[in-house]
N, CA, C and O atoms as a GROMACS GRO file, in nm:
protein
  420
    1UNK      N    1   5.307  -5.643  -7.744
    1UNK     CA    2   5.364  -5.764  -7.795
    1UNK      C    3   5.289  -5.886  -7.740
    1UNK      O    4   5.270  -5.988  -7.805
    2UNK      N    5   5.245  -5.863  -7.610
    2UNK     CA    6   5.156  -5.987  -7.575
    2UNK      C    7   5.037  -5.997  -7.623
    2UNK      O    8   4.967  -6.099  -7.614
    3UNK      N    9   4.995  -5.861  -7.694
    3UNK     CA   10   4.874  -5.904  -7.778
    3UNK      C   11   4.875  -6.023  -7.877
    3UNK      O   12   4.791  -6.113  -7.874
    4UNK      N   13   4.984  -6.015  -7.969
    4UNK     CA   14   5.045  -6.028  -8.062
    4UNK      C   15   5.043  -6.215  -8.029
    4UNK      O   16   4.996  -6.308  -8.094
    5UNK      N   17   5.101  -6.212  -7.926
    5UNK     CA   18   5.132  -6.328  -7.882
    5UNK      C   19   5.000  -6.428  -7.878
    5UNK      O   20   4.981  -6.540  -7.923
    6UNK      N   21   4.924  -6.343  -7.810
    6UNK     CA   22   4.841  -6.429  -7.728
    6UNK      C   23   4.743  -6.444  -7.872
    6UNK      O   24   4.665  -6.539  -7.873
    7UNK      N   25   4.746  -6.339  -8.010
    7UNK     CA   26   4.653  -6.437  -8.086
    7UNK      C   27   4.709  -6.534  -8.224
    7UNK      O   28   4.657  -6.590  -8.321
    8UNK      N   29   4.852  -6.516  -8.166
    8UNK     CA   30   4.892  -6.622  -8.259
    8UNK      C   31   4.937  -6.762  -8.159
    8UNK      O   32   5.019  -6.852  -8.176
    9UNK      N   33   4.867  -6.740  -8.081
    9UNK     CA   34   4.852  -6.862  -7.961
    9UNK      C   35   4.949  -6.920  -7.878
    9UNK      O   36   4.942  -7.024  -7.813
   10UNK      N   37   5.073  -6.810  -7.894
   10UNK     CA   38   5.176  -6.812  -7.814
   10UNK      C   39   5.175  -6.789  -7.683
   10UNK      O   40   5.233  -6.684  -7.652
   11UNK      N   41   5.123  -6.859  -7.583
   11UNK     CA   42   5.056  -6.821  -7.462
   11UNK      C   43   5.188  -6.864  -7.397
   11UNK      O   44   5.131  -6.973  -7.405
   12UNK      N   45   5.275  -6.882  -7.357
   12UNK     CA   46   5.436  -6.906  -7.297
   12UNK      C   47   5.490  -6.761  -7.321
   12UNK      O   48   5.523  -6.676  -7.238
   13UNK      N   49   5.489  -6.757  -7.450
   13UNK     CA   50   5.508  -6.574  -7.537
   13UNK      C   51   5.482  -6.473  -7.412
   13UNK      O   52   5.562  -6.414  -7.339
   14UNK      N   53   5.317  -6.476  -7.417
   14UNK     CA   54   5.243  -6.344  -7.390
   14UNK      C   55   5.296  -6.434  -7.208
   14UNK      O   56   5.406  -6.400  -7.165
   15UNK      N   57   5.250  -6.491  -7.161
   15UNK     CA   58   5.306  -6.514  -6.995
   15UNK      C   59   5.435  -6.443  -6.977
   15UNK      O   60   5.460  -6.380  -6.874
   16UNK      N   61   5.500  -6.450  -7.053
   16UNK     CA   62   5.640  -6.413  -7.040
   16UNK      C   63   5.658  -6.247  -7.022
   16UNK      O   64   5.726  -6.176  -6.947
   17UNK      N   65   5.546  -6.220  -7.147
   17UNK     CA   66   5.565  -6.061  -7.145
   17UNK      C   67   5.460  -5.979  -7.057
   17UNK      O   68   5.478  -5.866  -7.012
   18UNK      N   69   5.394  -6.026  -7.048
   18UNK     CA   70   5.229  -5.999  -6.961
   18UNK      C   71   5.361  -6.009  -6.762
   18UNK      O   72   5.381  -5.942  -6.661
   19UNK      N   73   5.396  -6.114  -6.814
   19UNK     CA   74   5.519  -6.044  -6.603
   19UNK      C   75   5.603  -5.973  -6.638
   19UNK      O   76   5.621  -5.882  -6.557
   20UNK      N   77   5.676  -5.971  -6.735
   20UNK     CA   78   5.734  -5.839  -6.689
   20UNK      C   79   5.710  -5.716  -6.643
   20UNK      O   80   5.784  -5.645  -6.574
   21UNK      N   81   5.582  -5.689  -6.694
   21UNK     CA   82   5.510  -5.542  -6.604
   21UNK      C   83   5.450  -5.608  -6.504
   21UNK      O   84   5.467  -5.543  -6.401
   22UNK      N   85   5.386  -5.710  -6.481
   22UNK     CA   86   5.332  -5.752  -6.374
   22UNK      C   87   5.446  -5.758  -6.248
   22UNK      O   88   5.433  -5.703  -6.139
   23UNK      N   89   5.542  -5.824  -6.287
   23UNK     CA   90   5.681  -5.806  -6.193
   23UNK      C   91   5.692  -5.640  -6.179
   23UNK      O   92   5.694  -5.587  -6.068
   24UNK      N   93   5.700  -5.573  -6.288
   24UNK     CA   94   5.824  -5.493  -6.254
   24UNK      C   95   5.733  -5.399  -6.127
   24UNK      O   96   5.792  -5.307  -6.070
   25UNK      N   97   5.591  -5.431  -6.092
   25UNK     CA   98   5.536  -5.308  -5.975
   25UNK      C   99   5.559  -5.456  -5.870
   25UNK      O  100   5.447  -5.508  -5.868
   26UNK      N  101   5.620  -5.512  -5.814
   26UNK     CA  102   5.667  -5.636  -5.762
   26UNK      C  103   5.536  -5.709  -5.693
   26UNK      O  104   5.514  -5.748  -5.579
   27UNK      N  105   5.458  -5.711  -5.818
   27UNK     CA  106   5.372  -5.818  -5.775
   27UNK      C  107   5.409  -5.988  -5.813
   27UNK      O  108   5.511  -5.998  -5.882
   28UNK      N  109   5.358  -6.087  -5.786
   28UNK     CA  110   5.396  -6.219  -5.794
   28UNK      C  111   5.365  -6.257  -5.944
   28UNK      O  112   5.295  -6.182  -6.011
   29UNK      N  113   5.407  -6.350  -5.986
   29UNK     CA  114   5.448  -6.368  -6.130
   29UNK      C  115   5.326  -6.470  -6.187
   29UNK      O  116   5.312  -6.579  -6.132
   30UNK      N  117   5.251  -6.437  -6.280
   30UNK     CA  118   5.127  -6.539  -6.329
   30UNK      C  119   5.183  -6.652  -6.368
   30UNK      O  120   5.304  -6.651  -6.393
   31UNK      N  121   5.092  -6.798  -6.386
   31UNK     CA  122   5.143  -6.905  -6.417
   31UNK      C  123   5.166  -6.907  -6.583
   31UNK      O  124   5.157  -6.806  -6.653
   32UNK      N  125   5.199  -7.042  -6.632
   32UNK     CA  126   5.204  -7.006  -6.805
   32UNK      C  127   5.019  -7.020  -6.844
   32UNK      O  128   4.979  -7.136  -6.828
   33UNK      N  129   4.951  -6.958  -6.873
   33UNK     CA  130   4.883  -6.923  -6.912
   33UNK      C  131   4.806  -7.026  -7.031
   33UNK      O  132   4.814  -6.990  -7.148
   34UNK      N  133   4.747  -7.126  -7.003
   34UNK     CA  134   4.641  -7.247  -7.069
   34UNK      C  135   4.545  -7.240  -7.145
   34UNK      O  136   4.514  -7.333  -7.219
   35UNK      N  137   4.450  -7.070  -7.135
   35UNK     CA  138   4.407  -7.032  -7.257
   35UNK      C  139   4.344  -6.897  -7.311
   35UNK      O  140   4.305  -6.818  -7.225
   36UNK      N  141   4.333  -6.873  -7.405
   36UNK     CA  142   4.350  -6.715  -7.423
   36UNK      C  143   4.242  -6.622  -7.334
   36UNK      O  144   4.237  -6.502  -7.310
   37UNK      N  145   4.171  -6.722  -7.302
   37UNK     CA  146   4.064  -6.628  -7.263
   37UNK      C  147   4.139  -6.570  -7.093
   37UNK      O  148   4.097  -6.474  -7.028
   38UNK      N  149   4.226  -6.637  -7.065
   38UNK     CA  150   4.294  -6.642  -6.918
   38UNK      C  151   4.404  -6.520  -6.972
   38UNK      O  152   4.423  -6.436  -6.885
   39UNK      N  153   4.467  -6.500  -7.078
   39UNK     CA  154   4.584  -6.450  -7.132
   39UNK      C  155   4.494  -6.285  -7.148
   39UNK      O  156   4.539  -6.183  -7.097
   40UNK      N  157   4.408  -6.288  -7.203
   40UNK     CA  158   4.355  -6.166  -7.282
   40UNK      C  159   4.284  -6.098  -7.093
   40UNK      O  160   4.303  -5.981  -7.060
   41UNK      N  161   4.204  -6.207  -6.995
   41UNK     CA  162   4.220  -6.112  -6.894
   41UNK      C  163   4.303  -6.069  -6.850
   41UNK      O  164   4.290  -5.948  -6.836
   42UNK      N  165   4.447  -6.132  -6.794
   42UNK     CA  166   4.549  -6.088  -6.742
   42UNK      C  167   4.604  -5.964  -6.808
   42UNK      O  168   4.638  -5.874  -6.731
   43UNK      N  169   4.617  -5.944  -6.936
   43UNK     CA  170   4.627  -5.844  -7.062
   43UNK      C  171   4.557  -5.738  -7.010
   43UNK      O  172   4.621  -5.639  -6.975
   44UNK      N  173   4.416  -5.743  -6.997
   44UNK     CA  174   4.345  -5.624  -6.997
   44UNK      C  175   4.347  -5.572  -6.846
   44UNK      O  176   4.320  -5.454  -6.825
   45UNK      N  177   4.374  -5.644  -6.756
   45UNK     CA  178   4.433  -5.639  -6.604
   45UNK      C  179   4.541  -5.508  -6.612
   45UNK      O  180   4.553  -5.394  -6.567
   46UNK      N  181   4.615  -5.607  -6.706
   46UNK     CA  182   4.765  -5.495  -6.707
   46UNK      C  183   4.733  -5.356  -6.751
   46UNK      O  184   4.764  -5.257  -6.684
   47UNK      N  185   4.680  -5.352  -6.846
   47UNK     CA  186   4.676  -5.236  -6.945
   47UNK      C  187   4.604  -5.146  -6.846
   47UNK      O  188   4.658  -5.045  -6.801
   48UNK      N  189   4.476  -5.187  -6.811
   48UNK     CA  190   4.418  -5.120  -6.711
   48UNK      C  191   4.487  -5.052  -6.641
   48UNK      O  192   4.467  -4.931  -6.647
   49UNK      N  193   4.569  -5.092  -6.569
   49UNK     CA  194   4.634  -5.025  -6.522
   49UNK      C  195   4.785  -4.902  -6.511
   49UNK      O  196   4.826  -4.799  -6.458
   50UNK      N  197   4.822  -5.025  -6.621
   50UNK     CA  198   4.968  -4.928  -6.657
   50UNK      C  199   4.907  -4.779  -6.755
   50UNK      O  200   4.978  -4.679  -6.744
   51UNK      N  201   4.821  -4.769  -6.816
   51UNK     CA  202   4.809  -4.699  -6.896
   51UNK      C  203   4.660  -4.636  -6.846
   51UNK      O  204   4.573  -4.622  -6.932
   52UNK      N  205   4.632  -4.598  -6.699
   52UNK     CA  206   4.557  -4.531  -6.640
   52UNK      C  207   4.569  -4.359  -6.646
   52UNK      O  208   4.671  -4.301  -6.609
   53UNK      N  209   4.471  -4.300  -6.687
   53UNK     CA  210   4.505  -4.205  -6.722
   53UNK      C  211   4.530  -4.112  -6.819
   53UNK      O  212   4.527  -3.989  -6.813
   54UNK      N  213   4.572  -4.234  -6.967
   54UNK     CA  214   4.659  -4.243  -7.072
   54UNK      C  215   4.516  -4.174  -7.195
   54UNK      O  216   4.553  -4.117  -7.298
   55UNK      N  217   4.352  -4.189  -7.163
   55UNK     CA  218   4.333  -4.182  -7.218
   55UNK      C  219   4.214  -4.235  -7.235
   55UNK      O  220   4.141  -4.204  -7.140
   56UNK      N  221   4.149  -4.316  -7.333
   56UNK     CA  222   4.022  -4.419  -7.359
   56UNK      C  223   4.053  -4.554  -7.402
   56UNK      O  224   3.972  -4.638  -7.440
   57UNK      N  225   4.201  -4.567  -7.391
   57UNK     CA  226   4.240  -4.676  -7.392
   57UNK      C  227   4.154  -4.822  -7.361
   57UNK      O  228   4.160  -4.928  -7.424
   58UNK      N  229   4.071  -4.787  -7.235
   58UNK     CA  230   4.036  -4.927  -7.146
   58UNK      C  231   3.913  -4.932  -7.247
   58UNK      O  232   3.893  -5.053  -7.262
   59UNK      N  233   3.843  -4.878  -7.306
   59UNK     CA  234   3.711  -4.848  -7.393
   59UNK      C  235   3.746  -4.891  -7.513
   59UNK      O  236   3.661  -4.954  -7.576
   60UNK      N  237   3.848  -4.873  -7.560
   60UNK     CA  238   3.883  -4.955  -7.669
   60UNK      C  239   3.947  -5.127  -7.694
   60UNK      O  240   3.934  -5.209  -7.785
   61UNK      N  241   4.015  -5.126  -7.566
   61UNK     CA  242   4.016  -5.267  -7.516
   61UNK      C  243   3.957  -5.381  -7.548
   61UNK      O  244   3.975  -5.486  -7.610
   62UNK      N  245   3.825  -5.281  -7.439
   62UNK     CA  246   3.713  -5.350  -7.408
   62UNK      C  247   3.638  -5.354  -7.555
   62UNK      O  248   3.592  -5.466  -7.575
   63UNK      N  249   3.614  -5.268  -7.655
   63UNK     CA  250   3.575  -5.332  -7.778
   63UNK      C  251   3.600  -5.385  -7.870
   63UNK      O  252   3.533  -5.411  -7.970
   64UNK      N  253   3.752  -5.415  -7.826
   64UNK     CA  254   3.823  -5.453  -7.931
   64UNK      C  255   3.824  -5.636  -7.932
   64UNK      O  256   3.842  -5.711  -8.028
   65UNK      N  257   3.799  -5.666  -7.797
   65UNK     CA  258   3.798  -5.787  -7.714
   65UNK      C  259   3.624  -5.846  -7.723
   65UNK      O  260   3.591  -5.963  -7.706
   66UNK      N  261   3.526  -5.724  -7.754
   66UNK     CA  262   3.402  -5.754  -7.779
   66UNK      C  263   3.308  -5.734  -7.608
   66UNK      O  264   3.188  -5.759  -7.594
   67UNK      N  265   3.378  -5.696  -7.526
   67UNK     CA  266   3.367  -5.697  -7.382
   67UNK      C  267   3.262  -5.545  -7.361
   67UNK      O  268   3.188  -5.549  -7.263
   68UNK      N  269   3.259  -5.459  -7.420
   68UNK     CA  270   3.214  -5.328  -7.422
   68UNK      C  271   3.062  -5.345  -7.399
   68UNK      O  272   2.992  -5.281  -7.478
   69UNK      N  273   2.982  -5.441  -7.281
   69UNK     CA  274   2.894  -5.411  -7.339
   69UNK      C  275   2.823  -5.429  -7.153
   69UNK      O  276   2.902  -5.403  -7.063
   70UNK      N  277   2.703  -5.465  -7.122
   70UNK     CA  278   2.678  -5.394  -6.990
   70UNK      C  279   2.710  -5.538  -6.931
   70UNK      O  280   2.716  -5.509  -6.811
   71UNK      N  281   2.736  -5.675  -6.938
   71UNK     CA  282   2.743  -5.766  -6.876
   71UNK      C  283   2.848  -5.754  -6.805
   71UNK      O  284   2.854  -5.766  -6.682
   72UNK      N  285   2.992  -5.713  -6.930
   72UNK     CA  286   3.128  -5.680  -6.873
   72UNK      C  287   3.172  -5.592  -6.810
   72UNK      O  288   3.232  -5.630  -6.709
   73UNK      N  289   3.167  -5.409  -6.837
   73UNK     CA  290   3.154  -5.341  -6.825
   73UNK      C  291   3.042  -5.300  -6.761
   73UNK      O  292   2.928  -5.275  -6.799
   74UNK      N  293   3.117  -5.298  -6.615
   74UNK     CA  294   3.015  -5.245  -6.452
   74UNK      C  295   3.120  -5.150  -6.450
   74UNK      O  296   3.225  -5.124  -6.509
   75UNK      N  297   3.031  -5.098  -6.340
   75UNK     CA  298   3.066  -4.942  -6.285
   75UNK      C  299   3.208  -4.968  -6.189
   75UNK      O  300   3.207  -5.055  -6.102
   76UNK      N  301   3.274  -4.921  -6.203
   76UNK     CA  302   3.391  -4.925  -6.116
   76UNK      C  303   3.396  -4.900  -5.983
   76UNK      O  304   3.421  -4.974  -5.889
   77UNK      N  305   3.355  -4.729  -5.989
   77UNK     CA  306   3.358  -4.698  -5.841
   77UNK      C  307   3.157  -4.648  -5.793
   77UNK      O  308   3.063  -4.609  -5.864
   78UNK      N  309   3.170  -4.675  -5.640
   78UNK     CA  310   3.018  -4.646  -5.654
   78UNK      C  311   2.969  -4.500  -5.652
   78UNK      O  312   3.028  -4.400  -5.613
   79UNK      N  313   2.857  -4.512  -5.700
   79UNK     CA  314   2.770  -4.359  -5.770
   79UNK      C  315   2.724  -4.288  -5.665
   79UNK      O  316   2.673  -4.344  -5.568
   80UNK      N  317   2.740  -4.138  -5.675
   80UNK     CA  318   2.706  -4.056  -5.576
   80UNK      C  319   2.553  -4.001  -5.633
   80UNK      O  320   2.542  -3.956  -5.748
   81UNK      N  321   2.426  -4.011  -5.530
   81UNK     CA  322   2.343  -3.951  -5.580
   81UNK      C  323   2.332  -3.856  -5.661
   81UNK      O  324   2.274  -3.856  -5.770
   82UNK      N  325   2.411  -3.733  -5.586
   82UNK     CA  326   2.389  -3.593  -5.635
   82UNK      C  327   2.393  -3.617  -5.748
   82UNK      O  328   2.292  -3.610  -5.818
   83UNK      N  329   2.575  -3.671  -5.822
   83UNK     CA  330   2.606  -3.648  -5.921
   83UNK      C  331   2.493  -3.712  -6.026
   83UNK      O  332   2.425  -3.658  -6.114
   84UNK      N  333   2.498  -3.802  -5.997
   84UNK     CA  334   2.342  -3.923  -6.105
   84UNK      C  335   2.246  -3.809  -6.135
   84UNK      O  336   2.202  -3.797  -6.249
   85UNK      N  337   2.206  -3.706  -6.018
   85UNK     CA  338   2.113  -3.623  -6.100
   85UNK      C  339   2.140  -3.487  -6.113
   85UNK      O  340   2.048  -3.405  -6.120
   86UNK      N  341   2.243  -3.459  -6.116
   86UNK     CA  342   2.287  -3.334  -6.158
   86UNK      C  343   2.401  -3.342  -6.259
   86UNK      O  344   2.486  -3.425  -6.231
   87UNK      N  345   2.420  -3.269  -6.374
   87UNK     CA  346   2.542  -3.277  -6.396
   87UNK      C  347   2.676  -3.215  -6.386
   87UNK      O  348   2.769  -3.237  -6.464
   88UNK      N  349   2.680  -3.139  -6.287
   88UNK     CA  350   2.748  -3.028  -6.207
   88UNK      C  351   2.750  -3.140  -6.124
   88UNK      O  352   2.656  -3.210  -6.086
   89UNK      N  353   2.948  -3.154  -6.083
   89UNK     CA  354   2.991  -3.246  -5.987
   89UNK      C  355   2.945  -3.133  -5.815
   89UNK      O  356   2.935  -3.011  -5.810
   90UNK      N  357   2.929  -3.224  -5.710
   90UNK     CA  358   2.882  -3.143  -5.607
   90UNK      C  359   2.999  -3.038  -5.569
   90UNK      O  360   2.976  -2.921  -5.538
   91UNK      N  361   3.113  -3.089  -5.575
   91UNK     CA  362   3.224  -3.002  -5.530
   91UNK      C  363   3.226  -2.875  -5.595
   91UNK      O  364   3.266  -2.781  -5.527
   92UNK      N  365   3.179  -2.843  -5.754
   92UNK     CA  366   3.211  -2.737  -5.832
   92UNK      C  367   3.064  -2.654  -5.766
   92UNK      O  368   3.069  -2.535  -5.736
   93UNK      N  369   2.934  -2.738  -5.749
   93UNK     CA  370   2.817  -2.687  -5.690
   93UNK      C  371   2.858  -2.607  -5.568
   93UNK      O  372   2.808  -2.495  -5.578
   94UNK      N  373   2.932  -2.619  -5.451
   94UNK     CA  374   2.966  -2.598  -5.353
   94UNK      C  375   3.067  -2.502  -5.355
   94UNK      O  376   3.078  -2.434  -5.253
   95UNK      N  377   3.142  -2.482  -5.445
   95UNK     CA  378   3.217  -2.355  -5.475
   95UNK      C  379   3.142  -2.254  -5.541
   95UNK      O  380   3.196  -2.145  -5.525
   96UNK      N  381   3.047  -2.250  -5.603
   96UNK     CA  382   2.937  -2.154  -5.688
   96UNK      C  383   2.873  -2.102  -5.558
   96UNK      O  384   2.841  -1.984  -5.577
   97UNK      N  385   2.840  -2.144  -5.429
   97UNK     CA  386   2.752  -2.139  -5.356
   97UNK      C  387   2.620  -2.187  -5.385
   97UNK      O  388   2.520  -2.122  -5.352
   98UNK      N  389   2.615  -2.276  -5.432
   98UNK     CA  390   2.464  -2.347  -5.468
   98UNK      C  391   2.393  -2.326  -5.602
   98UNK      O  392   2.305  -2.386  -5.665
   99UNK      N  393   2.463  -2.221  -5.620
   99UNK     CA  394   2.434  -2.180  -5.786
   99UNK      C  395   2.429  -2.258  -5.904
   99UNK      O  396   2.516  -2.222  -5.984
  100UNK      N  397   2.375  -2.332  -5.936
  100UNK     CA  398   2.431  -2.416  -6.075
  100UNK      C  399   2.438  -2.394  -6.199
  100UNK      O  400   2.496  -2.456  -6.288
  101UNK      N  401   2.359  -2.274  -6.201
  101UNK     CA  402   2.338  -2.176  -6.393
  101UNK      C  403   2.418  -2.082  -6.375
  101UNK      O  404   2.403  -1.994  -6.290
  102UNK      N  405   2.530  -2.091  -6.468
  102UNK     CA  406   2.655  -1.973  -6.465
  102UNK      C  407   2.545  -1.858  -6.487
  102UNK      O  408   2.450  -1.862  -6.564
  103UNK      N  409   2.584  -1.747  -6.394
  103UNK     CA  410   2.583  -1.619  -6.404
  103UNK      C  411   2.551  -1.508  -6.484
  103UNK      O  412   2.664  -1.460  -6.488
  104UNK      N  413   2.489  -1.437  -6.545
  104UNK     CA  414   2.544  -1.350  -6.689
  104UNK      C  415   2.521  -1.229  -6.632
  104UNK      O  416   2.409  -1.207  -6.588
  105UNK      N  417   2.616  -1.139  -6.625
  105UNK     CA  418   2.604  -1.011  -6.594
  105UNK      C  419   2.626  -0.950  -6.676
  105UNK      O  420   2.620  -0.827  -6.665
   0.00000   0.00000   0.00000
């Protein structure tokens, strides 16, 4: 609904609805919100988070907002060598015993 809000420029609207999830994990309450570009981060803040998990949600967001692209979209968490050049996570490597080409017997 605060989508909704925020592009029919109801920015009091979307403030309103954008805290209630922001409240309800009892964080502090955003101000009224001056312009969309402030409304649509706080938005994608939320979503990010409430709906972690949920899916590809944040990927669609992000292109839906036009954000999908390498300026906006950085790496979240930082990169482990191994993985960058292998594509076998190290942990599954380490249970194979070092093995990385399944088996065929």
């Amino acid at each position: 609904r605060a989508q909704a809000y925020i592009g029919a420029g109801q920015l009091a609207n979307a403030t309103a609805d954008i805290n209630d999830v922001h409240q309800f994990y009892g964080l502090a309450a955003y101000p009224t919100f001056t312009t969309a570009a402030a409304a649509i981060n706080a938005l994608l803040y939320e979503k990010r988070y409430s709906l972690l998990f949920e899916g590809a949600q944040r990927l669609v967001d992000l292109r839906a907002y036009g954000f999908l692209n390498a300026t906006y979209h950085v790496k979240e968490l930082p990169s482990d060598p191994f993985n960058s050049a292998f594509p076998i996570p190290k942990a599954e490597a380490d249970a194979r015993g070092g093995q990385l080409a399944p088996s065929c017997s």
